[in-house]
N, C-alpha and C positions, 0 to 999 in steps of 0.2 A: 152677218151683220155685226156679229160681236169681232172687237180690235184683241190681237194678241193679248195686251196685257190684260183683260178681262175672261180670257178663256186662261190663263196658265194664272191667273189668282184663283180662278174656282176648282181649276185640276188640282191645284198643291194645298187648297183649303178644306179641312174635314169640317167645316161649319155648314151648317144648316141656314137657311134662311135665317129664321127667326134670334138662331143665336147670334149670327153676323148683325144683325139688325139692335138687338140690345147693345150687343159693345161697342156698336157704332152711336149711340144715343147716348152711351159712357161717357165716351171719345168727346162728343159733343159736348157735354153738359159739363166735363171737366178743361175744356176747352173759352168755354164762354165764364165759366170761372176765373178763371185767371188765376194768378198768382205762380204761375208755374215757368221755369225759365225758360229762355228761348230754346233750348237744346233740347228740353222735357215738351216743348210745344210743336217742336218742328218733328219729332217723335210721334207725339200724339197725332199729330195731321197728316203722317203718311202712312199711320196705323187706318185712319181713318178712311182714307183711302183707298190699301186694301181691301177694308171690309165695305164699304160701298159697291168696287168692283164683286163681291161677292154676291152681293144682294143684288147689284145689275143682273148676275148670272142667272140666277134664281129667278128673277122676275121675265127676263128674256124667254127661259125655259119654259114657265108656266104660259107664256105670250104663246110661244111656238104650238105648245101642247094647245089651245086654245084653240087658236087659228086651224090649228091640221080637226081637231073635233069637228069644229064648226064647215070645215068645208066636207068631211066624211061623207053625211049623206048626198051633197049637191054631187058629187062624182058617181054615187051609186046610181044617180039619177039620169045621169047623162049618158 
């Protein structure tokens, strides 16, 4: 379910969820700030980007791990 680009940001990214997650809230908060040039924003918004697809990964993962728990016993059962 996950696209290329979301599987080879999270393979080439040593960030953690939580860390991805703060500097994408950076990313934001100096974003909606303004003042920064377009070169410096269009920077910021493809940083942001990547760490989004990060946090995708992470979230997908925890999903997967999730789902496979949740169905564990129903197959023991069957």
């Amino acid at each position: 379910m996950t696209d290329d680009g979301t599987a080879a940001a999270a393979a080439t990214s040593p960030l953690g969820y939580e860390q991805a997650r703060d500097e994408l809230i950076e990313v934001v908060r100096r974003l909606e700030a303004g003042g920064t040039s377009l070169e410096d924003s269009l920077a910021l918004w493809e940083r942001g980007e990547e760490l989004a697809k990060v946090c995708r990964h992470w979230l997908e993962g925890a999903r997967a791990r999730l789902d496979a728990a949740l169905a564990g016993p129903a197959e023991d059962e069957a």
